[in-house]
N, C-alpha and C positions, 0 to 999 in steps of 0.2 A: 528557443525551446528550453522548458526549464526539464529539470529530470533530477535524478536521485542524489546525492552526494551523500548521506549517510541514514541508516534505517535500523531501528531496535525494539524487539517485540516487547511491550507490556503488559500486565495483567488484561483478560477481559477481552483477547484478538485486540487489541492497540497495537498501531504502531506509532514511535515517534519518528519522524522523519525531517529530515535537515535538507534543502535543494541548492540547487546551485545558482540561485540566484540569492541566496543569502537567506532566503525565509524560513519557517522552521513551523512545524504544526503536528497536531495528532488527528490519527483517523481510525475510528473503531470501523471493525470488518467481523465484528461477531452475528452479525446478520446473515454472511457467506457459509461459516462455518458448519460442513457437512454435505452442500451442496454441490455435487458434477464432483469435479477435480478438486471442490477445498473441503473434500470430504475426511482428507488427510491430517487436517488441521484438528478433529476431532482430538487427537494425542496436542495437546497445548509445548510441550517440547519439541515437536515438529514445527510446530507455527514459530516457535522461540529457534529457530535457526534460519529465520531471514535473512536475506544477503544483498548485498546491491551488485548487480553484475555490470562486470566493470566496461561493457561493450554498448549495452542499450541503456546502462545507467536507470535502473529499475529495480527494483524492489524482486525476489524471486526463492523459490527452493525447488528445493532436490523433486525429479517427476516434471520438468517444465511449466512449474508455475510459476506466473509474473502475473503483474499487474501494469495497467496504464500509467505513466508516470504524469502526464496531463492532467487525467479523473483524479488520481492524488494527492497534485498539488490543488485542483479545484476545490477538494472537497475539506483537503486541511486549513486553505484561506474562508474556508462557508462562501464561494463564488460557483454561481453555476457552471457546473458539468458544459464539459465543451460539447457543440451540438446542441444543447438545451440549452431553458433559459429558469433552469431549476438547483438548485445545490442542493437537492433531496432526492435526488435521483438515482 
């Protein structure tokens, strides 16, 4: 299972992210931004205090939000989303 080792917000809802399997990629998430729970990310310094939580090894902030650390790494290699067979998803 790969999952988070290091994560840093970007211009633009980017993040860059580092896994632990050594790979390294970015993943725009300005499509989320304002929707349900990433409604908070509206304040772009909110979104700028991403964290990787050091237990599920995930990407997350303050309010309980995380993200799949799977769809993240799929989606920063451009491999399809697990479950699909799409990396547009």
């Amino acid at each position: 299972m790969v999952r988070i080792a290091s994560a840093s917000a970007e211009p633009g809802y980017v993040l860059a992210l580092t896994f632990t399997d050594g790979t390294a990629g970015r993943v725009n998430l300005a499509h989320l931004v304002g929707k349900g729970v990433f409604a908070a990310w509206r304040d772009p310094a909110f979104f700028a205090g991403v964290q990787v939580d050091p237990k599920t090894r995930t990407v997350c902030w303050p309010g309980g939000i995380d993200l799949d650390p799977d769809v993240l790494h799929a989606r920063a290699m451009g491999k399809p989303l697990p479950g699909t067979d799409s990396a547009a998803a």
